[in-house]
N, C-alpha and C positions, 0 to 999 in steps of 0.2 A: 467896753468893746474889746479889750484887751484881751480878756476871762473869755469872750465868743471868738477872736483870732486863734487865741489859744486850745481851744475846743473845735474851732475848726481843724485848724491844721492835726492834731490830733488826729482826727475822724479820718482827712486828709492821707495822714500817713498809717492809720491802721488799714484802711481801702490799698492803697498802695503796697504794703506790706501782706497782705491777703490775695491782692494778684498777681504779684511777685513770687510768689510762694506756691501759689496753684500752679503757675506758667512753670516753677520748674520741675512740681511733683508732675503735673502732666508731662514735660517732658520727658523726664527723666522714664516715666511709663510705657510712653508711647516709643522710647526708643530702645527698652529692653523688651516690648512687644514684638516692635518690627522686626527685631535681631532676628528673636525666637522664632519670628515667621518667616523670615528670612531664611535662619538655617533649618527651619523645619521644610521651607520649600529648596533648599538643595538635596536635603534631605531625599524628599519626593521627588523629584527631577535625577537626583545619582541611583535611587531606586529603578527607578523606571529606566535609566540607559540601562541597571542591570539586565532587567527583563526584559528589555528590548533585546539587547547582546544575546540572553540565552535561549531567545525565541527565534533571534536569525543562526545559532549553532545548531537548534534542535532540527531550524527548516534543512541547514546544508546536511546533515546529518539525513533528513527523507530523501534530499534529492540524489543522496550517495545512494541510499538503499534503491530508491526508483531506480536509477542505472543501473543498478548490478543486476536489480530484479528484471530489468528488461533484456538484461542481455541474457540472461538464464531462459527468460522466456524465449529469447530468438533460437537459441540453442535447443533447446525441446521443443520446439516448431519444427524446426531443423532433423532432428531428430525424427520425431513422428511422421516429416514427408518422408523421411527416409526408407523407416517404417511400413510407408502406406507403401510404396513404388515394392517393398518387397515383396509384401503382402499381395499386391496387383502380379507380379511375377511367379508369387507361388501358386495365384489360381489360377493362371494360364497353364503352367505347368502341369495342375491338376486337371484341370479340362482335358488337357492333352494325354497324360495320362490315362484318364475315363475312358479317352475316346478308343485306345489302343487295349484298354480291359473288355470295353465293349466288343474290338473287332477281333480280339483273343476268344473272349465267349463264343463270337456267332463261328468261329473256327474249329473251337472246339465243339460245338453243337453240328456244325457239321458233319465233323470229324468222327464224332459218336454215333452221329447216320449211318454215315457209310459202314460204319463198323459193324453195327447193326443188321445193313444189309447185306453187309457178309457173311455174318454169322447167320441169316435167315436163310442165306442161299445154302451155304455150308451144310448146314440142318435139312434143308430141302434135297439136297443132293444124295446125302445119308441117307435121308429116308427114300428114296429111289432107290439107291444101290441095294439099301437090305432087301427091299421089294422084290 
């Protein structure tokens, strides 16, 4: 029985020595895994603030351009009533003007009447006299 304690124990300690050994190959794996995963995910996490960071520079950067662009807009709004009110002024202006070509025309249309009929009578009278 001595030769089977001895073969036990044996068995005994190569078993112990095989889990012993496994316990600290796996650890020893499982915590230069975790490391790796570890700083592979600060990694991705210090990634990602970057492009968070240069997606909120890129945003203040539209919202600078929207203001500027809005206010350029306001100013050529601005502008073009300005513009219009002229424009609205020059064709009053023209109107009025029209109206004084028009009453210039019928003046001189007049005026070319009477001319007319003076030089009609004028001619009428001549031809009297020579008669």
């Amino acid at each position: 029985m001595d030769e089977n304690k001895k073969t036990m124990f044996l068995y005994i300690g190569v078993i112990v020595l095989a889990i012993t050994c496994s316990y600290l190959l796996f650890s020893i794996y499982h915590d230069d895994h975790d490391s790796g995963t570890g700083q592979q995910i600060e990694r991705d996490i210090s990634g990602a603030e970057q492009h968070q960071q240069s997606a909120i520079n890129r945003l203040d950067g539209i919202t600078t351009d929207l203001g500027t662009t809005a206010s350029e807009v306001g100013r050529i709004s601005d502008s073009v009533g300005g513009s219009a009110a002229e424009i609205g002024s020059t064709a009053e202006r023209i109107g009025t003007d029209q109206a004084r070509v028009d009453a210039s025309a019928r003046l001189i249309a007049e005026g070319q009447g009477i001319l007319r009929d003076i030089q009609e009578s004028n001619q009428q009278e001549n031809k009297s006299i020579k008669n």
